[in-house]
Residue frames as a rotation matrix with the C-alpha (Angstrom) as fourth column:
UNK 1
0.360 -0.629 0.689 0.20
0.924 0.138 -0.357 -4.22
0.130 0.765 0.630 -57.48
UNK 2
-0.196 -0.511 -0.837 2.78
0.567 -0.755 0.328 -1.32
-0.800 -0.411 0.437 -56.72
UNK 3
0.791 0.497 -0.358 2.85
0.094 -0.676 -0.731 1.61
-0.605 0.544 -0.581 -59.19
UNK 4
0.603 -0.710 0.364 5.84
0.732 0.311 -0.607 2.10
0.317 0.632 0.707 -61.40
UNK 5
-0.511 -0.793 0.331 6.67
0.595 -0.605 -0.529 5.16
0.620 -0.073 0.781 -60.51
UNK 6
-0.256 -0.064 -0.964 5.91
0.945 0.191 -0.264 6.20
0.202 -0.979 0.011 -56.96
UNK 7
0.747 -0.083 0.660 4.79
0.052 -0.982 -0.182 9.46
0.663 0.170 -0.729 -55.68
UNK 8
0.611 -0.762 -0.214 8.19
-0.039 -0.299 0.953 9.16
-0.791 -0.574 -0.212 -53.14
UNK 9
-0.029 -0.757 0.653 10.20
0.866 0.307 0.395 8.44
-0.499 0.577 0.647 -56.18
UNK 10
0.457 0.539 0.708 8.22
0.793 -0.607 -0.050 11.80
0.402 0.584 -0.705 -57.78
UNK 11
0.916 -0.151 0.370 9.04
-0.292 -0.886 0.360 14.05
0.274 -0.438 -0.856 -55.17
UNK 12
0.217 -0.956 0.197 12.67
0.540 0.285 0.792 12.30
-0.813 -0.065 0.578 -54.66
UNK 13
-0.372 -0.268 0.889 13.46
0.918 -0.249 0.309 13.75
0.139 0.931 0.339 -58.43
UNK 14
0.460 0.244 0.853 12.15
0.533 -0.845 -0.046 17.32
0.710 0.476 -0.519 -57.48
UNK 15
0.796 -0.577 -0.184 14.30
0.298 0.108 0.948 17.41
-0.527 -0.810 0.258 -54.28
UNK 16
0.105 -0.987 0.120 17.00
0.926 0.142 0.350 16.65
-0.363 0.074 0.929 -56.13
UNK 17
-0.037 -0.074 0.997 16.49
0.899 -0.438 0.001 19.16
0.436 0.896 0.083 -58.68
UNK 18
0.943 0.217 0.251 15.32
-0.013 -0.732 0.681 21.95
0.332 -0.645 -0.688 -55.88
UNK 19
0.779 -0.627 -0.017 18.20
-0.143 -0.204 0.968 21.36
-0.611 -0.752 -0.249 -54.08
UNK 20
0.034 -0.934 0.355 20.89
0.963 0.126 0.237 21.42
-0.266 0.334 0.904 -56.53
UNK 21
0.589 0.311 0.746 19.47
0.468 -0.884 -0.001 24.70
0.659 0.349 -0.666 -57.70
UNK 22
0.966 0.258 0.036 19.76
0.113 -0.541 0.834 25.70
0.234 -0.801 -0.551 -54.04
UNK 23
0.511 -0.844 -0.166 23.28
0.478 0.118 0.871 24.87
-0.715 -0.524 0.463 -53.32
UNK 24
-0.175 -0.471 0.865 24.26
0.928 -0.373 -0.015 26.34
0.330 0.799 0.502 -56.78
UNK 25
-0.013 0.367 0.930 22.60
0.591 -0.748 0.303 29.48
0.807 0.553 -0.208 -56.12
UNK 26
0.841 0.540 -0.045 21.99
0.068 -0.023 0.997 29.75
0.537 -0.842 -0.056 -52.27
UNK 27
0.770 -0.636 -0.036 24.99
0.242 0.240 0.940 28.29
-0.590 -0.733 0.339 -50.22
UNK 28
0.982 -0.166 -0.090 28.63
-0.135 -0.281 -0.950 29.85
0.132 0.945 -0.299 -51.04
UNK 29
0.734 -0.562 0.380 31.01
-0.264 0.280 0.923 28.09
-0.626 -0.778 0.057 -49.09
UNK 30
0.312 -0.434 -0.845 34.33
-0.918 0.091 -0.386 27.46
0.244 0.897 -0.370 -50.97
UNK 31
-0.664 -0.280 0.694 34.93
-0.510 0.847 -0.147 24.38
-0.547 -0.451 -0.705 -48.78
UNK 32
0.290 0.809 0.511 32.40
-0.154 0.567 -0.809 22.84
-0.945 0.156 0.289 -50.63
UNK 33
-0.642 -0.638 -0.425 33.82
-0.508 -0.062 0.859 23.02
-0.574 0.768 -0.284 -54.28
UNK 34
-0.558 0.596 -0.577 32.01
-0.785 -0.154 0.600 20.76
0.268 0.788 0.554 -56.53
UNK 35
-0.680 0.475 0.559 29.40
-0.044 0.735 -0.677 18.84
-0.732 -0.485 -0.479 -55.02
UNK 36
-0.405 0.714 -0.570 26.96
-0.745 0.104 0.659 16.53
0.530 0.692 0.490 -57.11
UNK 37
-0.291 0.692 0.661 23.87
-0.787 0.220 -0.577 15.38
-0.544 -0.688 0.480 -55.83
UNK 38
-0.833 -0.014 -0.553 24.01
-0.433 0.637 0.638 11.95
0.343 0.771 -0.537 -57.67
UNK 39
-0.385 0.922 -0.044 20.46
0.408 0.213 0.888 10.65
0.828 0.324 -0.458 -56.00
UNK 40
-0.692 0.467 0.550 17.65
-0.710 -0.580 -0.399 11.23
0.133 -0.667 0.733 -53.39
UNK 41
-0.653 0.513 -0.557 15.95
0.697 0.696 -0.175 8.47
0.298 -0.502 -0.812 -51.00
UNK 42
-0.520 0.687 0.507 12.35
-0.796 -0.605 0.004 9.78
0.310 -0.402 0.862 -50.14
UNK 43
-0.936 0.037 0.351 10.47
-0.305 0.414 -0.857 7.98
-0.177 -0.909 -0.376 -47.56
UNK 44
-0.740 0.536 0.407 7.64
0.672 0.556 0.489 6.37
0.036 0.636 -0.771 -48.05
UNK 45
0.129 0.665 -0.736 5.73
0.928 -0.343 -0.147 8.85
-0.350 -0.664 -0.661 -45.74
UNK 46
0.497 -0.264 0.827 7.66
0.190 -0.896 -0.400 12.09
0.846 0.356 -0.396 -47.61
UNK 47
0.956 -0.055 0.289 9.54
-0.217 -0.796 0.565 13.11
0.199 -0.603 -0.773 -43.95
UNK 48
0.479 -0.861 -0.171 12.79
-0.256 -0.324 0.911 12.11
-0.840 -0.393 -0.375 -44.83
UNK 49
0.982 -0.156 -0.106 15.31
-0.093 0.088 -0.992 12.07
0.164 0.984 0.072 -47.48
UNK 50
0.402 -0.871 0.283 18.51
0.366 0.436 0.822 10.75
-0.839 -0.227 0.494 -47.78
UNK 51
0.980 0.106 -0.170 20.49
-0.108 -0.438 -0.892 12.73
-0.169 0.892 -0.418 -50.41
UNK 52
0.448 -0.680 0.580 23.63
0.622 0.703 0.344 10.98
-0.642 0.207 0.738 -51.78
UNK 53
0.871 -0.185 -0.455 26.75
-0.198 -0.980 0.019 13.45
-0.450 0.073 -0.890 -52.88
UNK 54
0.651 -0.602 0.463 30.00
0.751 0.599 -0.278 13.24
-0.110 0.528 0.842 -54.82
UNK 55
0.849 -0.203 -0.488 32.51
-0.222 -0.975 0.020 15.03
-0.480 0.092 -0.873 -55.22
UNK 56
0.819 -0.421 -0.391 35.74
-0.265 0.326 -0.907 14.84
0.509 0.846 0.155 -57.42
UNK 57
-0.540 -0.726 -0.425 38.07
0.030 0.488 -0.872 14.35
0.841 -0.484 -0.241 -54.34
UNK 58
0.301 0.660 -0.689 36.18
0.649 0.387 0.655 12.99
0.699 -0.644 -0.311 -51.05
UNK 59
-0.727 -0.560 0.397 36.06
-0.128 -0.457 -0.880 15.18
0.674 -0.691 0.261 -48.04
UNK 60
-0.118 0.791 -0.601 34.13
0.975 0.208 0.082 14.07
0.189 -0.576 -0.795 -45.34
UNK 61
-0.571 0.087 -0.816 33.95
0.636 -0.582 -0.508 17.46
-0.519 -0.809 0.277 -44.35
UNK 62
-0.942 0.281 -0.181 31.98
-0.311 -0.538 0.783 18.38
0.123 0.794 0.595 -46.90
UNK 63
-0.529 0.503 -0.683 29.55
0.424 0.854 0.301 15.96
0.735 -0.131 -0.666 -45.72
UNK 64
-0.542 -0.289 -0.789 29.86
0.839 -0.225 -0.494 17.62
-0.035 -0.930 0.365 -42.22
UNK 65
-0.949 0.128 -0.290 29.46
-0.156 -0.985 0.078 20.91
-0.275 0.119 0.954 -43.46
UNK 66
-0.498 0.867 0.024 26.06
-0.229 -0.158 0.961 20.14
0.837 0.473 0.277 -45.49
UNK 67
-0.203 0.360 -0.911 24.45
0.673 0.727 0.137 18.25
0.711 -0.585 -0.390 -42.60
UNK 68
-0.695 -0.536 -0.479 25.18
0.710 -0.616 -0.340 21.25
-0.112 -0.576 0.809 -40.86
UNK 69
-0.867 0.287 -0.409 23.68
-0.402 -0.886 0.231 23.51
-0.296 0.364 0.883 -43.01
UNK 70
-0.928 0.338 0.159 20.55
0.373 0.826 0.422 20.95
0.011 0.451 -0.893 -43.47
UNK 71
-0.238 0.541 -0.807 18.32
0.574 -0.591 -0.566 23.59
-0.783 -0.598 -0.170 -41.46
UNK 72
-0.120 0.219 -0.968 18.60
-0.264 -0.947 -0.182 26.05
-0.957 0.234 0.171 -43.66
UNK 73
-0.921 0.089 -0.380 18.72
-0.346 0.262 0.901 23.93
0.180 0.961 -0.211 -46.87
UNK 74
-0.653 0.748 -0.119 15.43
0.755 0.633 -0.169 22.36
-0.051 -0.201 -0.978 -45.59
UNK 75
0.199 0.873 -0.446 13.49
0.576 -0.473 -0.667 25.72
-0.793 -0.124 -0.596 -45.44
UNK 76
-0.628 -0.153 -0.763 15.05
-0.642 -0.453 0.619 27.16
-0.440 0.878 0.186 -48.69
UNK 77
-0.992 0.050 -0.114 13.52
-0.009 0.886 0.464 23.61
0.125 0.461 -0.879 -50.03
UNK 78
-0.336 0.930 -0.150 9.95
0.860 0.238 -0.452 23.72
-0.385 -0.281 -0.879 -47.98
UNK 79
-0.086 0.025 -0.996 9.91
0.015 -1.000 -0.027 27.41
-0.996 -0.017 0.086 -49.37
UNK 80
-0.363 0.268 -0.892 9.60
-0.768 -0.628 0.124 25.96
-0.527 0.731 0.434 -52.81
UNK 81
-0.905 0.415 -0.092 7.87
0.337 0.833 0.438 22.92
0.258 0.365 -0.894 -52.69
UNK 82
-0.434 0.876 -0.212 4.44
-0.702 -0.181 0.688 22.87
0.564 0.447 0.694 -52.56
UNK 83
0.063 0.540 -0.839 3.61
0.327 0.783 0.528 20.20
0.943 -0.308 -0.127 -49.94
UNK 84
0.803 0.589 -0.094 1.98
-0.129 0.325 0.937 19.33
0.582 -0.740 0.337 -46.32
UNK 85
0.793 -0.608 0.039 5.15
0.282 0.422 0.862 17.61
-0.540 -0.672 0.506 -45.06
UNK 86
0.442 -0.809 -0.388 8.93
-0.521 0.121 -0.845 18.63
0.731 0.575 -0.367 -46.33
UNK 87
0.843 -0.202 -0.499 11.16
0.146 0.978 -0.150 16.08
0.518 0.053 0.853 -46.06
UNK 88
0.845 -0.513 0.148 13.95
0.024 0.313 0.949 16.08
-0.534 -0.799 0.277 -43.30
UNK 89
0.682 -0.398 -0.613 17.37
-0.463 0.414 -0.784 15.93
0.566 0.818 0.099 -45.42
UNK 90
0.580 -0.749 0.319 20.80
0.026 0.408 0.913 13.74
-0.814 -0.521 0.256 -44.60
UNK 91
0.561 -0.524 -0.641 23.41
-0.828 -0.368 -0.423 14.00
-0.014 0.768 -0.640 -46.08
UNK 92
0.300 -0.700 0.648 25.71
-0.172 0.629 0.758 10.81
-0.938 -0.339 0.068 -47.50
UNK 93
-0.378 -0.805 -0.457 28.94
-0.746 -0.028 0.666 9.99
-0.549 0.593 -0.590 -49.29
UNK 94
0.789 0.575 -0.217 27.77
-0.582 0.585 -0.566 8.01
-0.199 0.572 0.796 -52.59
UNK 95
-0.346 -0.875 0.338 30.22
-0.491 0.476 0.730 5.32
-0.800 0.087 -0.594 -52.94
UNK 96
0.695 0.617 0.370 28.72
0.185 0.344 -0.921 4.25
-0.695 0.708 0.125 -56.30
UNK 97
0.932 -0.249 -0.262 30.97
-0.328 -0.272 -0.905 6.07
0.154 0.929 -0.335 -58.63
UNK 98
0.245 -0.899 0.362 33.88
-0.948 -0.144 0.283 5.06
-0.203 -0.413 -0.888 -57.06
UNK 99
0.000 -0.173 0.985 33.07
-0.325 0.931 0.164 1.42
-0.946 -0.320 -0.056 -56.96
UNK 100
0.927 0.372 0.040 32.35
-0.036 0.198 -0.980 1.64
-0.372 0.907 0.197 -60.76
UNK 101
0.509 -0.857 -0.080 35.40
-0.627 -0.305 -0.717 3.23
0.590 0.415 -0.693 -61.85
UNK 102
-0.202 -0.773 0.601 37.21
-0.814 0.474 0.335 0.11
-0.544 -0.422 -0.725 -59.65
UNK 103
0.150 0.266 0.952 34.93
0.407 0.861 -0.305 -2.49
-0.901 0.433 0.021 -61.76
UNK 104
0.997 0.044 -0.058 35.59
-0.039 -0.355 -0.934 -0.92
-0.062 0.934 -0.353 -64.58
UNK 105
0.255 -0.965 -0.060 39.45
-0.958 -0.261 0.117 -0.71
-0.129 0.028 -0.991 -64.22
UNK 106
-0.130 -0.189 0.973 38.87
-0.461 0.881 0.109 -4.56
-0.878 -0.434 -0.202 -63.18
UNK 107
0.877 0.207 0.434 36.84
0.330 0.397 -0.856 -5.63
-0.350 0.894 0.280 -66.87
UNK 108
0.818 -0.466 -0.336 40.12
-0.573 -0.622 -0.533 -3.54
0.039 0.629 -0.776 -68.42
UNK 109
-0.198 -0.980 -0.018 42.73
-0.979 0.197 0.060 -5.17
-0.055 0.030 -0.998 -67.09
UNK 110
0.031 0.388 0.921 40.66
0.016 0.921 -0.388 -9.06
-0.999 0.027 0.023 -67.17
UNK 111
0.958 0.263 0.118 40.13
0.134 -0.045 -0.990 -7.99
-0.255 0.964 -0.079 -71.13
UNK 112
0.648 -0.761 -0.038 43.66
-0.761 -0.644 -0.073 -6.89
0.031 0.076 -0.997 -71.37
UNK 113
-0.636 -0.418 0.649 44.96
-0.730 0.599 -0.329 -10.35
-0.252 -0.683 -0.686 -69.86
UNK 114
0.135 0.277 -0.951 43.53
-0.873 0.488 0.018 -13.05
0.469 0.828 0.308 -72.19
């Protein structure tokens, strides 16, 4: 029987939180404007993470740029976790909010249209 709540799901949720910190506080690129870190895939094993971004107008190059900088966001990160293994990061574009806010226009205009 699995657990409910995972220790990759644990240390996914302090990632995130580490590493928004970091980019708030750390990284000061203006190409980057407002980036939210909307979740965080941790392997089972802990040595990678997938860390899913948003922003209020897409730029892949924002992507680009973080990936880029992944080096140095990884050892700002292993520098304030506590563990054996830090996780690896990737960056990718969350298409989540986007698709909402298209189902959501859809239920409006179906509810609208009796």
């Amino acid at each position: 029987m699995p657990k409910e709540y995972s220790r990759a799901r644990r240390v996914a949720e302090l990632v995130r939180r580490e590493l928004a910190d970091i980019m708030l506080t750390r990284i000061s690129d203006p190409r980057l404007g407002l980036v939210t870190i909307t979740a965080v895939d941790v392997s089972k094993d802990l040595k990678h993470a997938k860390v899913f971004i948003t922003q209020l107008e897409q730029d892949e190059t924002v992507q680009k740029i973080l990936n880029k900088a992944s080096r140095f966001l990884n050892k700002e990160l292993c520098s304030r976790l506590s563990m054996k293994v830090c996780p690896q990061l990737r960056f990718e574009y969350d298409h989540s909010v986007e698709r909402g806010t298209v189902l959501s226009k859809l239920i409006e205009s179906v509810n609208k249209n009796p």
